[in-house]
N, C-alpha and C positions, 0 to 999 in steps of 0.2 A: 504494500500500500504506500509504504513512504518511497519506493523507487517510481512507482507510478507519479504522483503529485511532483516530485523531480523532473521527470522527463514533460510532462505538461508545460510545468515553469519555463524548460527551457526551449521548447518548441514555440510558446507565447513570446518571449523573448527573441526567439531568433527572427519568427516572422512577422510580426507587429511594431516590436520595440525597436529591434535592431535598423529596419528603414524607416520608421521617423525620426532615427537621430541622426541618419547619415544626411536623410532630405533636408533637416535643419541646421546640420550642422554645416550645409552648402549655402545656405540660404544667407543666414544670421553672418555677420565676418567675424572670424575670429581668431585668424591668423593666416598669413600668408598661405602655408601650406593649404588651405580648406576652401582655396580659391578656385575654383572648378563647378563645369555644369553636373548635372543629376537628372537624367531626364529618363523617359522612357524605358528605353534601351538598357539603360545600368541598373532600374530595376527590375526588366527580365533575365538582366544577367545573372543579378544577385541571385534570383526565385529561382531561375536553371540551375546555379550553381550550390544552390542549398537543396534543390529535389534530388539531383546526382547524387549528392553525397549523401541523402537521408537511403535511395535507392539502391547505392552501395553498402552503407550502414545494415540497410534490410538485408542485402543480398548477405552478409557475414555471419548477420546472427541465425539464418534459418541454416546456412550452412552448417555451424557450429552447432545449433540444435539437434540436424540430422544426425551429423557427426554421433554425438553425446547419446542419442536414442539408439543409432544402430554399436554402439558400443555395451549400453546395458543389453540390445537384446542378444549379443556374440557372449556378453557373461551369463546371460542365465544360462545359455543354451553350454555353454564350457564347465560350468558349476553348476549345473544342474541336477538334484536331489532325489533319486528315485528309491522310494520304499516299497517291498515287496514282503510278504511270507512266503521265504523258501522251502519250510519245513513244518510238518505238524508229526510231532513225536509223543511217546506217552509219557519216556523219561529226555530229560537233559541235563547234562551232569557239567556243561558249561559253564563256568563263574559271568556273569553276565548281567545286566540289570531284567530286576523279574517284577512284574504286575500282575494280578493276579483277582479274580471272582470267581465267583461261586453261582450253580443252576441251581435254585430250590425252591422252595414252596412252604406258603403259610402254614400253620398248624392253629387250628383252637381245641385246644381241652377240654371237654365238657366238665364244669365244675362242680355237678353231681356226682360223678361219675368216683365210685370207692377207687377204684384202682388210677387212678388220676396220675399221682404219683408213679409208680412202677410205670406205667405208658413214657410217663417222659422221660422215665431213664432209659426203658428200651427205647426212643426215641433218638435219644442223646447220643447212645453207642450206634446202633443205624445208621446216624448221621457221620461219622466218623470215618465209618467204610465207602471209600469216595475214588472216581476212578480220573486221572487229569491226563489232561493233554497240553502239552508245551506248543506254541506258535513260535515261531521264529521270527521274529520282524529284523528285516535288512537292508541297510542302508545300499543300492548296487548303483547310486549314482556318482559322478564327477564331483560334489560338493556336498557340504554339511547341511544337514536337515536340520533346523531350527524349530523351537516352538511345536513340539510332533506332540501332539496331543489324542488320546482315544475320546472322542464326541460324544459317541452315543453306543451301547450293549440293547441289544434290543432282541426278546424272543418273536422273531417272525412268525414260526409256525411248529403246532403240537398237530402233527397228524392224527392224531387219534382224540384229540379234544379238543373242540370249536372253541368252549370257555375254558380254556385252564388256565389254572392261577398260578404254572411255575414262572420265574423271574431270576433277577439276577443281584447279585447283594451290590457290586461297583456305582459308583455314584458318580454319576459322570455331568462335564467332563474331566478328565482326571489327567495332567501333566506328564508326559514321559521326561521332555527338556531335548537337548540335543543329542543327533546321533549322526557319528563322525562316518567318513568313508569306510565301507566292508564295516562298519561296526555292527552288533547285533544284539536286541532285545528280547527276551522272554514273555511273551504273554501267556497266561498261565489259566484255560477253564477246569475248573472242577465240578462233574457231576455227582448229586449220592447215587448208589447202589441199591436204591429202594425209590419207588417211585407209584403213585397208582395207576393203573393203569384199566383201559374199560375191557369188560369181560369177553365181546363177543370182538377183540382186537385180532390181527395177524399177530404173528409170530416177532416179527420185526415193525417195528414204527421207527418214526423219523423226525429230529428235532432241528430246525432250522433256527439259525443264531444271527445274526446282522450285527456287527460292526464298523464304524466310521471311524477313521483317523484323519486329522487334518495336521499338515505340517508347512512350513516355508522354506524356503531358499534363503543361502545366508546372507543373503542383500533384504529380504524381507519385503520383495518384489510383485513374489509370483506365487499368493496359496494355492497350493493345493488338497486333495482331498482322496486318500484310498479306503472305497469300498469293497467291504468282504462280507463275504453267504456263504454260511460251513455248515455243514452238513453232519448229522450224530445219527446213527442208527440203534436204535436200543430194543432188546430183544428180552423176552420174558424171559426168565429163569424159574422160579416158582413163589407162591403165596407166602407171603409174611406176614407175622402178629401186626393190627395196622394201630396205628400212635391216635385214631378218631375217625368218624363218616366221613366221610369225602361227598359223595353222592351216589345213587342210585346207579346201578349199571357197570361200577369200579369195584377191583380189585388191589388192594395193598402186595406189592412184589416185591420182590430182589432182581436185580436186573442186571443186565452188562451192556457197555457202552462202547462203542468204538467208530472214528471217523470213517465217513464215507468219503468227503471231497468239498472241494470249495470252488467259489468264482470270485478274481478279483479287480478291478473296476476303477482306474484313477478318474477325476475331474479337476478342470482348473476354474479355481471361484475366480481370478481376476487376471 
């Protein structure tokens, strides 16, 4: 704002102020030197002479602009951030930074209920017996990922229950910070081993999970944003003491869990 009001001042100056002091200062006598005509002519010369140079002036700084824009856009594209999951394992024995939630589901206790107690201790241990899987988040681009953040954990889809109430414990969104070139993160799901499931189900069902990471480039230029859909297949095993009703049509199990696959999905927010 104050360079703008500058450049106004002096453009009013140059072409207002600046020829009525040369016209008067012809006019008025005021020293030998200032003895000369002023006509016509000298003030197109002047007006020529100050468009040139403002049109040069123009001509330099859009160059210099150019210049400067196709220089950010040769760095983004030199240092530019790519984050992928390479790997979905059950263990990883990698020293590495590790983020971690949890798939599970409400519980209410019936407060009538004599054995109330003992339920949530068998509950408690149930819940203990958990089967995880490690993501691998990796940095495979030219430049530092800044600001890599997980957005949103989101259960998409319980094949076998329209309404179900499992979720996710992470509170998003939730900071990773930076991850350097080939560096690599841990993301960490954990499902329990007990789950309900409805009676008249197949053998195998299918839990869809959705994740959003958002990160930047280390100029802090160009978000972006990697979407991922993984896939869990989880298959009965057999009936378990269940910790309360669920609803009609559901069975309390033991279950085992293991990846099917995933799709992953960049966008660029800007």
């Amino acid at each position: 704002m104050k360079n703008k009001k500058i450049i106004i001042l002096v453009s009013f100056i140059l072409v207002v102020i600046v020829p009525i002091f040369i016209n008067l200062s012809f006019k008025v006598y005021l020293a030998p030197l200032f003895t000369a005509e002023w006509g016509a002519g000298d003030l197109l010369s002047y007006y020529g002479s100050l468009l040139g140079g403002i049109i040069t002036l123009v001509g330099v700084v859009m160059t210099l602009n150019y210049q400067t824009k196709q220089s950010e856009k040769d760095d983004l594209i030199k240092y530019k951030p790519i984050l992928k999951i390479t790997s979905v394992k059950d263990t990883y024995p990698g020293f590495i930074g590790r983020y971690e939630f949890r798939v599970c589901f409400p519980v209410q206790f019936s407060k009538d209920d004599i054995n109330k107690k003992a339920r949530e201790y068998l509950f408690e241990k149930q819940m203990e017996s958990v089967t995880s899987f490690h993501m691998i988040l990796e940095n495979k681009g030219r430049g530092e990922a800044v600001d890599v953040s997980l957005n949103s954990v989101n259960i998409a889809e319980v094949s076998w229950d329209d309404e179900s109430n499992i979720c996710t414990t992470l509170s998003t969104p939730s900071s990773i910070g930076d991850i350097l070139v080939n560096e690599k993160v841990d993301i960490i799901i954990t499902f329990p081993n007990y789950l309900f499931l409805k009676d008249d189900t197949v053998d195998q069902n299918n839990i869809l999970i959705e994740l959003k990471i958002s990160y930047n480039d280390m100029f802090r230029r160009s978000e972006r944003e990697l979407k991922l859909l993984l896939d869990f297949q989880i298959a009965k095993s057999k009936a378990a003491p269940d910790p309360c009703f669920y609803k009609p049509g559901f069975t309390y199990c033991s279950v085992e869990t293991t990846f099917v696959g995933m799709s992953q999905s960049q966008k660029k927010d800007n």
